[in-house]
Biopython code that builds the backbone (N, CA, C, O; Angstrom):
import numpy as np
from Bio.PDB.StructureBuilder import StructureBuilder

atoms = [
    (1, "UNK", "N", (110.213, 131.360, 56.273)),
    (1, "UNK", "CA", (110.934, 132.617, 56.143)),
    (1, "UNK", "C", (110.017, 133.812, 56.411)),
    (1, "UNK", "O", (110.506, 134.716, 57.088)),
    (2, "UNK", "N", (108.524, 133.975, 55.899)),
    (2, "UNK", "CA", (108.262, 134.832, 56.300)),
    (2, "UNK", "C", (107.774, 134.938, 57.633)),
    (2, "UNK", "O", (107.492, 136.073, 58.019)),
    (3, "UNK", "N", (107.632, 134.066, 58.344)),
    (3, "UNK", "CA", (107.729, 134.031, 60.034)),
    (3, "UNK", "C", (108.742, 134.970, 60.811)),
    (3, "UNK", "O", (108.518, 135.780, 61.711)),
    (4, "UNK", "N", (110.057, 134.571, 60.115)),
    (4, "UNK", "CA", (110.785, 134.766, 60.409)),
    (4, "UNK", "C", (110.996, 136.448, 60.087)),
    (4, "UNK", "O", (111.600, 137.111, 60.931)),
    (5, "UNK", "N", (110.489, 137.100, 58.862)),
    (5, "UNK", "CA", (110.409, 138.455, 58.333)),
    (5, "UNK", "C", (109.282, 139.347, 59.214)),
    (5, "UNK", "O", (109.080, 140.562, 59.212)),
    (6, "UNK", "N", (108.782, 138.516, 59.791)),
    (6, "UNK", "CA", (107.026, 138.967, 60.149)),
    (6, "UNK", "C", (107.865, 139.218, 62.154)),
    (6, "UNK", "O", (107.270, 139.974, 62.922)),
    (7, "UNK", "N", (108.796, 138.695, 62.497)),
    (7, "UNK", "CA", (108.816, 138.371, 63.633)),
    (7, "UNK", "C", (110.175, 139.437, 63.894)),
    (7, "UNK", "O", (110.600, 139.746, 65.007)),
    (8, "UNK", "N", (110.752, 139.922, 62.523)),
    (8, "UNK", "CA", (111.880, 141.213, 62.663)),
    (8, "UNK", "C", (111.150, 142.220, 62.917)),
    (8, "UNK", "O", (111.248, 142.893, 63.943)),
    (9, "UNK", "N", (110.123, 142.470, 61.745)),
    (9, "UNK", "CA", (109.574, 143.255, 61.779)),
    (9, "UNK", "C", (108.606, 143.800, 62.862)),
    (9, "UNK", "O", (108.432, 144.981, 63.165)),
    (10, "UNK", "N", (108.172, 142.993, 63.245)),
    (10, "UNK", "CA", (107.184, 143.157, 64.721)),
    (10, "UNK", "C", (108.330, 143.583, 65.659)),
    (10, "UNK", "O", (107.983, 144.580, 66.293)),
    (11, "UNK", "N", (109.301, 143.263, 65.900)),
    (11, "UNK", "CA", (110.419, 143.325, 67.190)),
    (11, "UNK", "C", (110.849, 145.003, 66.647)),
    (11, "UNK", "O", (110.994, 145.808, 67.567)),
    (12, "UNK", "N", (110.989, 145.372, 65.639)),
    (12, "UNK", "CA", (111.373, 146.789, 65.027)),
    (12, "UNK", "C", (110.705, 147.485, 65.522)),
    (12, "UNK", "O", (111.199, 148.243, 66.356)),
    (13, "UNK", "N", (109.499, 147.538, 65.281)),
    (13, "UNK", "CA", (108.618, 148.233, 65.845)),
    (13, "UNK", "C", (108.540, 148.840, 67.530)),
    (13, "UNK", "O", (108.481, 149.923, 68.112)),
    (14, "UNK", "N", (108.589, 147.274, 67.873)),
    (14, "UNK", "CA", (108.030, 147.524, 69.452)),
    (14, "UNK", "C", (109.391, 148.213, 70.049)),
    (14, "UNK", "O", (109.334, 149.250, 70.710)),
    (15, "UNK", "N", (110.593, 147.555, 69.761)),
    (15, "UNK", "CA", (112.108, 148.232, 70.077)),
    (15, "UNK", "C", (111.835, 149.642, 69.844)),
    (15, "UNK", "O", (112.335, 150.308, 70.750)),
    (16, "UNK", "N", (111.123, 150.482, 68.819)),
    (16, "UNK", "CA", (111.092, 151.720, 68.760)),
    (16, "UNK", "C", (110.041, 152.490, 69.404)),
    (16, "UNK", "O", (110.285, 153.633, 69.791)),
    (17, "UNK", "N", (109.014, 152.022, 69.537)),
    (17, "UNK", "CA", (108.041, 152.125, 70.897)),
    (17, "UNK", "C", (108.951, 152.254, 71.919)),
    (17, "UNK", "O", (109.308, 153.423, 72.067)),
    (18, "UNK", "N", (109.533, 151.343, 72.797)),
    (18, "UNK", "CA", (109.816, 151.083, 73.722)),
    (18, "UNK", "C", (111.157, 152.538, 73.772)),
    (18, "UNK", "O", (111.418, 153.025, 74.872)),
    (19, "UNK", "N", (111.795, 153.014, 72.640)),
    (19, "UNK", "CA", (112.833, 153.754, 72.778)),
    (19, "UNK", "C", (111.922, 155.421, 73.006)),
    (19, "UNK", "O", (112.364, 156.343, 73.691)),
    (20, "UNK", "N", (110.770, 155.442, 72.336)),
    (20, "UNK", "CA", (109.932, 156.616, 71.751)),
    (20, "UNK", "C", (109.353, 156.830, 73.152)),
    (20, "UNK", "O", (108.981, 157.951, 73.497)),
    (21, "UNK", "N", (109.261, 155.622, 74.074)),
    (21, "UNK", "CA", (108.579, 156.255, 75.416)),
    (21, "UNK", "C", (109.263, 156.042, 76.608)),
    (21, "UNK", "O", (108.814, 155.773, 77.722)),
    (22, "UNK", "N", (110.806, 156.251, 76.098)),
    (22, "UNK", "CA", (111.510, 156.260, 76.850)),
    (22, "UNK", "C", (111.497, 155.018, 78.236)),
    (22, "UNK", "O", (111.667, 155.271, 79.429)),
    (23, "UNK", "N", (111.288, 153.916, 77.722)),
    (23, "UNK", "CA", (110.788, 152.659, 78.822)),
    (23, "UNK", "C", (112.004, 151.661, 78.172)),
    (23, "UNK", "O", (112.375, 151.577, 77.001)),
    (24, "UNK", "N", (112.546, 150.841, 79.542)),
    (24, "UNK", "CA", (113.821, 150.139, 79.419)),
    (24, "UNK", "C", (113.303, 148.941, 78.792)),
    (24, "UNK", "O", (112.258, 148.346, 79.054)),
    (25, "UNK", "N", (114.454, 148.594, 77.661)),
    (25, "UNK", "CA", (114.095, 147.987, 76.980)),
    (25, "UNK", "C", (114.293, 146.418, 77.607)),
    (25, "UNK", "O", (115.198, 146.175, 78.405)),
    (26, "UNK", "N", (113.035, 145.069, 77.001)),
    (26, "UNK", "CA", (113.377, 143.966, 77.575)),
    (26, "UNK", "C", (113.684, 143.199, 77.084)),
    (26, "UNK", "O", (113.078, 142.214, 76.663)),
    (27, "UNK", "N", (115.288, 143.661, 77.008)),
    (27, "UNK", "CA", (115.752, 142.712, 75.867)),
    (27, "UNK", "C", (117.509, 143.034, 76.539)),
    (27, "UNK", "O", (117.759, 144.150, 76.995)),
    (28, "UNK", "N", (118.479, 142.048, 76.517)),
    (28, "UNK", "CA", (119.946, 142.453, 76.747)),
    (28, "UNK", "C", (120.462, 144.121, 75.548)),
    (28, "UNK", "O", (120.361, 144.353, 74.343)),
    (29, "UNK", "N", (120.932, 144.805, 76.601)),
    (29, "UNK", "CA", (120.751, 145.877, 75.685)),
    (29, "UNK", "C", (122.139, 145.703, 75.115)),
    (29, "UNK", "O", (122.457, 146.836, 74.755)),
    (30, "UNK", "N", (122.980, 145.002, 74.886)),
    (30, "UNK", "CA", (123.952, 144.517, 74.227)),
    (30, "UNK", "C", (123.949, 143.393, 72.921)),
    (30, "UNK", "O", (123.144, 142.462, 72.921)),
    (31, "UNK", "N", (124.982, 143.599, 71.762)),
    (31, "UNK", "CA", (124.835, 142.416, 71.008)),
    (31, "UNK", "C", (125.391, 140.871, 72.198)),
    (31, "UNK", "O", (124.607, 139.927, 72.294)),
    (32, "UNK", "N", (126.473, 140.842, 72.822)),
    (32, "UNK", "CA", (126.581, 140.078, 73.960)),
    (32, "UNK", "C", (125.895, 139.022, 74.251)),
    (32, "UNK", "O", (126.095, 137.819, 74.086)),
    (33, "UNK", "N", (124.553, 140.001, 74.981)),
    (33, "UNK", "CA", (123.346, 139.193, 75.535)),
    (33, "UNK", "C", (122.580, 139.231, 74.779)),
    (33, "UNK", "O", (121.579, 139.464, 75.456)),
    (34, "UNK", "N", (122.172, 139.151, 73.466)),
    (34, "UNK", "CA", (121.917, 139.047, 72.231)),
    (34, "UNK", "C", (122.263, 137.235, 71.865)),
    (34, "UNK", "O", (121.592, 136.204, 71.918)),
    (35, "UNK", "N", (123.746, 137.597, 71.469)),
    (35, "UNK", "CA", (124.188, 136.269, 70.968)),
    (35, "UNK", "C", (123.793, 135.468, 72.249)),
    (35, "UNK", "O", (123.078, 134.469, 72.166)),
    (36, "UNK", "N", (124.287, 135.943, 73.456)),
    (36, "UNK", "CA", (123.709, 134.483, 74.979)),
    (36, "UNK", "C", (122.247, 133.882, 74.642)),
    (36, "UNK", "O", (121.923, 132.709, 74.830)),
    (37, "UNK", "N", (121.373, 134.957, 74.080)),
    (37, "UNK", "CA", (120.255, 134.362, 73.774)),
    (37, "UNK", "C", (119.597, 133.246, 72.624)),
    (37, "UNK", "O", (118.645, 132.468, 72.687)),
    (38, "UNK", "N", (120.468, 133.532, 71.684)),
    (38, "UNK", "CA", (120.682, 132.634, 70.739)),
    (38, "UNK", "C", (121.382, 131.504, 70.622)),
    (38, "UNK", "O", (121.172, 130.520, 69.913)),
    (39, "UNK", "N", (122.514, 131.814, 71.633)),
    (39, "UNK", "CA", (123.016, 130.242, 72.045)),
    (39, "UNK", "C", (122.355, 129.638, 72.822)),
    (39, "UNK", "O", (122.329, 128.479, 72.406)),
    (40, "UNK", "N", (121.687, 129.732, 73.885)),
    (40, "UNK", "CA", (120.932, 129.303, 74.748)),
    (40, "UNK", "C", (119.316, 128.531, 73.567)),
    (40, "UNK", "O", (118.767, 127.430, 73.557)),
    (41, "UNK", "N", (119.192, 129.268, 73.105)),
    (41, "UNK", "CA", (118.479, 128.426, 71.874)),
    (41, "UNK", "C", (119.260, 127.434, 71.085)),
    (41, "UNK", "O", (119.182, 126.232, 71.339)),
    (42, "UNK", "N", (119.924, 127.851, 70.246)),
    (42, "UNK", "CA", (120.666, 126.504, 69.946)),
    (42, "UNK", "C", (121.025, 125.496, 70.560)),
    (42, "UNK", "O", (121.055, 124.401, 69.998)),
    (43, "UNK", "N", (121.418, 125.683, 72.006)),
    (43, "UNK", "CA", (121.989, 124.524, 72.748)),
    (43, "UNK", "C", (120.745, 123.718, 73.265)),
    (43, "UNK", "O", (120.832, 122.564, 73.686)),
    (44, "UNK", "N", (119.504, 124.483, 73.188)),
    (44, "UNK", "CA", (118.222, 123.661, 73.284)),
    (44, "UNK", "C", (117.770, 123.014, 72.063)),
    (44, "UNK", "O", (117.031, 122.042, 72.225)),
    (45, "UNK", "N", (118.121, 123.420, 70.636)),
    (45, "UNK", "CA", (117.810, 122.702, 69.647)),
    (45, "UNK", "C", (119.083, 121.428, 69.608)),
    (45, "UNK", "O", (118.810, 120.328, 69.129)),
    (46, "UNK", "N", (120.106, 121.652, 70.018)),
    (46, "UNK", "CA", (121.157, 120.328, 69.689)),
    (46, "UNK", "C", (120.044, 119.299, 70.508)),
    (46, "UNK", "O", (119.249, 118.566, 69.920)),
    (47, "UNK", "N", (120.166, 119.408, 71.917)),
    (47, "UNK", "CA", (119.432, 118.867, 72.969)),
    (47, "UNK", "C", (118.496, 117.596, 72.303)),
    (47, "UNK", "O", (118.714, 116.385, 72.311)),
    (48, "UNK", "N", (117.235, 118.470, 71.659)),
    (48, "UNK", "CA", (116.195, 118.048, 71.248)),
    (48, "UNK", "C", (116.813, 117.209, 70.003)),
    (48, "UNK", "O", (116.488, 116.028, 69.877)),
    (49, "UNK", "N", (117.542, 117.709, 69.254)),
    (49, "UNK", "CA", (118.128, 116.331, 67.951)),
    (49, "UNK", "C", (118.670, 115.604, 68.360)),
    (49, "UNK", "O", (118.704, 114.596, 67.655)),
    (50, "UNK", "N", (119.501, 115.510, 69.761)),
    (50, "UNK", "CA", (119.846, 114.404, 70.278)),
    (50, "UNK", "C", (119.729, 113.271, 70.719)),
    (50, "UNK", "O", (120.387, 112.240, 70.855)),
    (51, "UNK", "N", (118.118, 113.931, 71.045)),
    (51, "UNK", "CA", (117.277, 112.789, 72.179)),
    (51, "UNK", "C", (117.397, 112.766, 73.758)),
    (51, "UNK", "O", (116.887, 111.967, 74.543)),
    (52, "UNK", "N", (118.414, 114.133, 74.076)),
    (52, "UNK", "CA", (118.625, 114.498, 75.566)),
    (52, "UNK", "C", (117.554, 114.982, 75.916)),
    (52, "UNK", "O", (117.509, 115.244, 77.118)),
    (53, "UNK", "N", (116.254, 115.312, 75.075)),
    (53, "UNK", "CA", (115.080, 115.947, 75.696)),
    (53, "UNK", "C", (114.244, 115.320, 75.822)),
    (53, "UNK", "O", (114.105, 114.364, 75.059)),
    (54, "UNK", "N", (113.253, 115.592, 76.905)),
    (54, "UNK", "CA", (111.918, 114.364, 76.237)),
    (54, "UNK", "C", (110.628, 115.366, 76.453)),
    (54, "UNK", "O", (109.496, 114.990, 76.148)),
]
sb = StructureBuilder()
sb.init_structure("model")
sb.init_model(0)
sb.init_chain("A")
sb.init_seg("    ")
for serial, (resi, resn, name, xyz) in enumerate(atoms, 1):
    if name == "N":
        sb.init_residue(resn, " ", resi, " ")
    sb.init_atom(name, np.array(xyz, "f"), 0.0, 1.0, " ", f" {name:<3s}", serial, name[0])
structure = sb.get_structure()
C-alpha cells in the first residue's frame, strides 16, 4: 500500500509540474484513456493467472 501511496503521490506532483510549465501532459488527458489504461493492465494480469503468458 504504501507503494501504491508513494506512486499517487509522485504522479501529483509531476501532473502539476507538467501543468505549471505549461507542457502536454503524458498521460490520456481523459478519465476514458485513464480507465483504457487500467484495463489494458488488468487484461495483462488475467493473462499471467492464467498461464496464457510465459
Amino acid at each position: 500500500m504504501k507503494e501504491v501511496l508513494l506512486s499517487l503521490g509522485t504522479g501529483t506532483v509531476v501532473g502539476l509540474l507538467f501543468a505549471v510549465f505549461k507542457l502536454p501532459i503524458p498521460a490520456p488527458p481523459n478519465l476514458a484513456g485513464v480507465v483504457g489504461i487500467v484495463g489494458i493492465f488488468l487484461g495483462y494480469l488475467v493473462a499471467v493467472k492464467m498461464g496464457w503468458s510465459k
